[in-house]
Structure formats: C-alpha cells, structure tokens
Short mmCIF file of the C-alpha atoms (twelve columns), coordinates in Angstrom:
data_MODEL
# 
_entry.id   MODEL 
# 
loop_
_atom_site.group_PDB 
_atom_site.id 
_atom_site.type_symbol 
_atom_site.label_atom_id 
_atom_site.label_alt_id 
_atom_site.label_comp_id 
_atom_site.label_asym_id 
_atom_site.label_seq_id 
_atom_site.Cartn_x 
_atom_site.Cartn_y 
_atom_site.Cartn_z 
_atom_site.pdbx_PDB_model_num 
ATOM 1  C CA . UNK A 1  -8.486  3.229   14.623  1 
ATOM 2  C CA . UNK A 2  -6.344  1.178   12.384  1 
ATOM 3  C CA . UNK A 3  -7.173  -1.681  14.061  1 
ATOM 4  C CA . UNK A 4  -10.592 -1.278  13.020  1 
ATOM 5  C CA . UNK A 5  -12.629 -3.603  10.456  1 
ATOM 6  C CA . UNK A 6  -13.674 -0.302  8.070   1 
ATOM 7  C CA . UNK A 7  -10.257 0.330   7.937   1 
ATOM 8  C CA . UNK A 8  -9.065  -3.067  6.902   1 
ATOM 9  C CA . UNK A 9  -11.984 -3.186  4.107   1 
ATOM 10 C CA . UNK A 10 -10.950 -0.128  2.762   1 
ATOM 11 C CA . UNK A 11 -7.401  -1.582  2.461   1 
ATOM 12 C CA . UNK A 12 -8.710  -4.394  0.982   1 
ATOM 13 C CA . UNK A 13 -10.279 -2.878  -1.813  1 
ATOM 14 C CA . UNK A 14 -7.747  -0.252  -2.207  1 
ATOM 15 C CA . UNK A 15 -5.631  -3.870  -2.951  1 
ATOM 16 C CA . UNK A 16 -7.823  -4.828  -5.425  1 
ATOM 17 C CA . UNK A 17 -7.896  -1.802  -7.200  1 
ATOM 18 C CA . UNK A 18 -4.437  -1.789  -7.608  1 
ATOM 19 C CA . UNK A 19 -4.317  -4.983  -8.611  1 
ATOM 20 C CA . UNK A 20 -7.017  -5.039  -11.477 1 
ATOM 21 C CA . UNK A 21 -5.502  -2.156  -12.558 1 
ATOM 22 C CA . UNK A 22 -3.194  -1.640  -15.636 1 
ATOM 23 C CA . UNK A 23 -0.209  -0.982  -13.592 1 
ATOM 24 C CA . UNK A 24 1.663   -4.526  -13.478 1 
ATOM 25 C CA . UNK A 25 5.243   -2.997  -12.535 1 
ATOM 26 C CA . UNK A 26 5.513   -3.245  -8.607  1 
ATOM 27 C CA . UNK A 27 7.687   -0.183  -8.796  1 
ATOM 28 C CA . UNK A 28 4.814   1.778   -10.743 1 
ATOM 29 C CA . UNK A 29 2.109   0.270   -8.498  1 
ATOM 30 C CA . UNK A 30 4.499   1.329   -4.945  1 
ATOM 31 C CA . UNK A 31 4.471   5.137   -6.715  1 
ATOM 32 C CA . UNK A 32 0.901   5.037   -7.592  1 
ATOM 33 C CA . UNK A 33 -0.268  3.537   -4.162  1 
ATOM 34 C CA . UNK A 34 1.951   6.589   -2.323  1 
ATOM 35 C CA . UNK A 35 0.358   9.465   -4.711  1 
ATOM 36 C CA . UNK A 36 -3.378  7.486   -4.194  1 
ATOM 37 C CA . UNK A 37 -2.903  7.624   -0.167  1 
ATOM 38 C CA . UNK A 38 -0.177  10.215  1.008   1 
ATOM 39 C CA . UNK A 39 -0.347  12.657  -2.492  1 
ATOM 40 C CA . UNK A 40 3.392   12.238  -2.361  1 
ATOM 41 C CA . UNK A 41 5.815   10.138  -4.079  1 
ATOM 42 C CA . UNK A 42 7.515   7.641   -1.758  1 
ATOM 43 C CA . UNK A 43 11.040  8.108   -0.590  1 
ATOM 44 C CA . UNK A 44 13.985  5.878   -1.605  1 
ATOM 45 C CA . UNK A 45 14.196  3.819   1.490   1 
ATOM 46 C CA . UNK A 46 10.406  3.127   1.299   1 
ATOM 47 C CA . UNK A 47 10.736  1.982   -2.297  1 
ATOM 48 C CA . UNK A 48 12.825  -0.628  -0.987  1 
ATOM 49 C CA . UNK A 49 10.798  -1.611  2.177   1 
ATOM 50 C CA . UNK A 50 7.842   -1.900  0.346   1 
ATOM 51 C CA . UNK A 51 9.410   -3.767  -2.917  1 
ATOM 52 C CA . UNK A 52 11.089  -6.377  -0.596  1 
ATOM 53 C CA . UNK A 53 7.754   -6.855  1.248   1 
ATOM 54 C CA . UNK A 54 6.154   -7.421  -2.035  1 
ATOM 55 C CA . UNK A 55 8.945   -9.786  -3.657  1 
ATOM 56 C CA . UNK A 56 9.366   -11.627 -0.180  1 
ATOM 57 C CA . UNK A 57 6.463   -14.568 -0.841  1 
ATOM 58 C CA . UNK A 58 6.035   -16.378 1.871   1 
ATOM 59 C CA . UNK A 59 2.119   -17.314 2.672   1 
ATOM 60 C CA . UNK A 60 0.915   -14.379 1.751   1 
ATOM 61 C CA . UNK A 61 -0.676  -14.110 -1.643  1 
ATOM 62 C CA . UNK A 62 -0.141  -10.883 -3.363  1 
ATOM 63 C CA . UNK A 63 -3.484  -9.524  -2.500  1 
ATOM 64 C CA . UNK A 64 -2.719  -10.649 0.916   1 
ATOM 65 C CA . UNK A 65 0.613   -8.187  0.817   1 
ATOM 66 C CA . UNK A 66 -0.588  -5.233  -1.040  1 
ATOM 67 C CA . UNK A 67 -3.411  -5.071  1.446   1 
ATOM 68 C CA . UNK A 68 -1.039  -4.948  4.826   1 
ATOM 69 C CA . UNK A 69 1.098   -2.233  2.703   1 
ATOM 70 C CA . UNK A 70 -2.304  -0.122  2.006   1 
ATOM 71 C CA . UNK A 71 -2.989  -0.460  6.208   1 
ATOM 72 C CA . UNK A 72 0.807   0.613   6.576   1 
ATOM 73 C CA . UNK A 73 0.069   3.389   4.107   1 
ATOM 74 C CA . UNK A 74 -3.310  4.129   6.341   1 
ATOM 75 C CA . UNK A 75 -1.567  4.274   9.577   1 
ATOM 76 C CA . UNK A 76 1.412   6.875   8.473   1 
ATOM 77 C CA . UNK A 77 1.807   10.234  9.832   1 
ATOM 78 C CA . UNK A 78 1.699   11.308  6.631   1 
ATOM 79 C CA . UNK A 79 -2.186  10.311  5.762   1 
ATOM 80 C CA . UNK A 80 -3.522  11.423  9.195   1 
ATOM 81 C CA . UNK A 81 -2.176  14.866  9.695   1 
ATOM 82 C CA . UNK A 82 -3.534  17.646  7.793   1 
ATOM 83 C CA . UNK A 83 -1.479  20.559  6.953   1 
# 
C-alpha cells in the first residue's frame, strides 16, 4: 500500500500544502504535519528525527524531504489503525 503511486501523490501534495502555507518554522510545520495526519502531537524523539531529516540537505530539495516525511507519516501505526 505505501508503495503505491496514490499514496505518494497524496504525500506530495500534502508537501505542498505545507509548504505554501503560512507556517515557515520547521518546528511549527513538524507539529502541524503530526495533528494534519496522526491528530496527535508528535513525541520528543520524533521532533528530533524529523527536524534533522529536514535540516540534513543533501540532494533533496525541501519539497523533496517534506514529502518522504508525509509517506513516513502515511505508513505509521498510528494513521492506519482505528481505535
């Protein structure tokens, strides 16, 4: 499932959302993205992951990262079980 192409797209614009958004603050934008996908506020350790992922650089473009951390987001526990 998460390998699929619907699933990338909607990661994709889930991205760009963010990143038209107001929200410029990757802290801010991390919080918002977790409340978006998992209604919860991330934890302290996934603050971290996800603000070194997005400070690391590298190839990626910024777009490029937010979009694997939305997919990450999509394949949690978290946003596939229902309670």
């Amino acid at each position: 499932m998460m390998n699929n192409p619907f699933v990338r797209e909607q990661a994709v614009a889930a991205a760009r959302h963010m990143l038209t958004g107001p929200v410029k603050s990757n802290d801010l934008a991390i919080v918002l993205a977790f409340r978006q996908t998992l209604g919860r506020d991330p934890t302290g350790g996934e603050m971290d992951v996800f603000d070194q992922v997005l400070s690391a650089g590298g190839d990626k473009s910024i777009e490029d990262r937010w979009v694997d951390l939305y997919q990450i987001l999509f394949a949690s526990l978290d946003f596939r079980y229902c309670d």
